[in-house]
Structure formats: C-alpha cells, structure tokens
C-alpha positions as CSV (number, residue, x, y, z in Angstrom):
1,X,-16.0,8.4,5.0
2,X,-19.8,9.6,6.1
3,X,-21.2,6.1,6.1
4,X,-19.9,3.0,6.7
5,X,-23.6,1.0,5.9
6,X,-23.0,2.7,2.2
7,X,-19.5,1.6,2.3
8,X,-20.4,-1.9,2.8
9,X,-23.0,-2.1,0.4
10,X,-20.7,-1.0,-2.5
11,X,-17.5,-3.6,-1.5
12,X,-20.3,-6.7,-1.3
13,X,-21.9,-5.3,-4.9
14,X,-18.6,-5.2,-5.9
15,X,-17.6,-8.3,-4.4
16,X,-18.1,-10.9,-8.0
17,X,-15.6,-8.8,-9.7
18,X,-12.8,-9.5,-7.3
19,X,-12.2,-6.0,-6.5
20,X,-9.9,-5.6,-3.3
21,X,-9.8,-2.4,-0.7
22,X,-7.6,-0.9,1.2
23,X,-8.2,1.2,4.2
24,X,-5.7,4.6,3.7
25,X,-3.9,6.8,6.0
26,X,-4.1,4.3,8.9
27,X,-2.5,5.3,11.9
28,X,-4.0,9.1,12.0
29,X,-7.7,9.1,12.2
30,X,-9.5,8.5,15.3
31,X,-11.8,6.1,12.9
32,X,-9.2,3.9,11.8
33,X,-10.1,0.9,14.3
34,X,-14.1,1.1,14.0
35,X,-13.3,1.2,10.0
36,X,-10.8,-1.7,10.5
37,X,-13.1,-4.1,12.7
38,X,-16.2,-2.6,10.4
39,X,-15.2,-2.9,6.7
40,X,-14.0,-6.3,4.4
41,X,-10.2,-4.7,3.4
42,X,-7.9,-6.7,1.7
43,X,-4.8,-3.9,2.9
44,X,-4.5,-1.2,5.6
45,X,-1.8,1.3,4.6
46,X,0.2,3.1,7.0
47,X,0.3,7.1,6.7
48,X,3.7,8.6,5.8
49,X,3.2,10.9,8.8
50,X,4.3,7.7,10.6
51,X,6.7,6.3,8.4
52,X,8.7,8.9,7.7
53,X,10.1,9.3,11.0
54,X,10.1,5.8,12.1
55,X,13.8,5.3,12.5
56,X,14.2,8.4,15.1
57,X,10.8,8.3,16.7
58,X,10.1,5.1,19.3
59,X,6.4,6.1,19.1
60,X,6.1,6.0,15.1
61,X,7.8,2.6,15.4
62,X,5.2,1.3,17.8
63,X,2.5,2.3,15.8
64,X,3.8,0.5,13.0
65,X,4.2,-2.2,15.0
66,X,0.8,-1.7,16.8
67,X,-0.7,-1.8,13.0
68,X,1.1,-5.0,11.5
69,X,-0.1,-6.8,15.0
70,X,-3.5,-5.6,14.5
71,X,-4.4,-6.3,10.7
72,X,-1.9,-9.6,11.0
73,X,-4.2,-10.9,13.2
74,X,-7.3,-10.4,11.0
75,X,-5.5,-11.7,8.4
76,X,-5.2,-8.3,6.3
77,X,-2.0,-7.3,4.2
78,X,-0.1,-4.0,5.2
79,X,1.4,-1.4,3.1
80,X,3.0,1.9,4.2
81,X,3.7,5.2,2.6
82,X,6.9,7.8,2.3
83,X,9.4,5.2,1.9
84,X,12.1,7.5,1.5
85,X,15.4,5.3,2.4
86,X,17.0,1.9,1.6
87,X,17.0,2.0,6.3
88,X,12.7,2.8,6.1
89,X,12.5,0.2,3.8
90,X,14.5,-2.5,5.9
91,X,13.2,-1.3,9.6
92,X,9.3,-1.4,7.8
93,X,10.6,-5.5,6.6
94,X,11.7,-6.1,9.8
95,X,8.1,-4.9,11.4
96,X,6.5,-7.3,9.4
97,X,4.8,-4.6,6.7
98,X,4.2,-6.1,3.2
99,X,4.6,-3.5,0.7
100,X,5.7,0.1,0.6
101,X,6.0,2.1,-2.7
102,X,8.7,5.2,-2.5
103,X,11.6,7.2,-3.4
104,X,13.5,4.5,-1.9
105,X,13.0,2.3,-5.0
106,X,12.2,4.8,-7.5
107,X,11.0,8.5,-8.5
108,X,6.8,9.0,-9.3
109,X,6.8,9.3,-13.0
110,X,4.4,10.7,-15.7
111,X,2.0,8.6,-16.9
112,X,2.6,9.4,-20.0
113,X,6.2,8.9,-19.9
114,X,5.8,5.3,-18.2
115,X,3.3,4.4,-20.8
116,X,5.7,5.7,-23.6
117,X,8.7,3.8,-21.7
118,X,6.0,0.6,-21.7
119,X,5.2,0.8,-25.4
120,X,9.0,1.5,-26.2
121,X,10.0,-2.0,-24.3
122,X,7.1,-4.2,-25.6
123,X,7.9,-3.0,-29.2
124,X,11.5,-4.2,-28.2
125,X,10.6,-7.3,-26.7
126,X,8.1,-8.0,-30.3
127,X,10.9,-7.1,-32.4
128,X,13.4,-9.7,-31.1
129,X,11.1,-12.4,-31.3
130,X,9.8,-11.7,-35.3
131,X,13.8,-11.7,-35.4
132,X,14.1,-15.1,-33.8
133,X,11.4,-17.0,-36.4
C-alpha cells in the first residue's frame, strides 16, 4: 500500500454500498499494526507463512494468538490462510480465528467448473419443484 490517506478515502466513498475490507497477509509486514490501528477493516487475515507451521512452531502459534487478541479487541473478524489439515483447522478454532478457507475442507477449483457444477444443481433443484406442482 503507498498511501494510507488514499486508502481511506476510497473505503469511506465506498462506505453506502456496504463494502467490507480485509487487511491481507497479516502477520508478515512490518506495516501490519500502523494499517490495523489506521484503516476501517471488517477482517485481518493471517498469512499462510504463519499458519502452516503452527502446530510445530511455538512462535507461529503466538502470533496467531497475538493477532486474534489484537483485532478481538477492536472488534475485527479473523481469517487465516493455508489451512492444510483437519489439526490446522481445530488448533486455528481453538485460537479463537473465525474463518479459514483450504485444502483442509476442499481443493481450489475452476471457475468455470464451479459455475458449471452451480448451474447443473440449480437446474436440479428447478426441475424437482415443476415435478412437485
């Protein structure tokens, strides 16, 4: 980010759609408290560099657990990357982080195939209900 002023500016224009923003990649930048205490985010998500290791690593766990304490406080959701493992995803729980996408719940997927897989279902789900009248 080069400025936080011009940063501002376009959440608070954006601000009567409802749009939300969450600060990335926390834990790794040396910017990540001055953006925290600076900017109106809704989520701060915790790198993967940090969550990847956090069952083997005392100092990635701290972190985390520095983070959720942090953003908690100001009332800000957290996330976290690289959830690999069924054991990430329960350690992360037990920290306190709200969300966390990954392998351990399912593979990234083509856009096009989801959509396709999206279509397929709702065409499904219409077809059983013209059945039903």
């Amino acid at each position: 980010m080069t400025s936080l002023a011009r940063a501002n500016e376009m959440i608070r224009r954006l601000a009567p759609w409802e749009c939300c923003f969450a600060l990335d990649d926390s834990g790794t930048g040396a910017n990540c408290l001055t953006y925290l205490n600076s900017l109106p985010c809704a989520r701060v998500k915790i790198h993967g560099c940090v969550v990847r290791d956090i069952l083997t690593n005392p100092r990635s766990e701290a972190t985390v657990r520095g983070i959720v304490e942090r953003v908690r406080a100001l009332r800000i959701e957290t996330g976290a990357e690289s959830l690999a493992t069924e054991a990430i995803a329960a350690k992360l729980r037990n920290l306190g982080v709200d969300c966390a996408p990954g392998y351990a719940f399912a593979r990234a997927e083509l856009l096009d195939a989801i959509l396709k897989s999206l279509a397929q279902d709702e065409s499904e789900r219409m077809h059983r209900r013209d059945l039903q009248i």
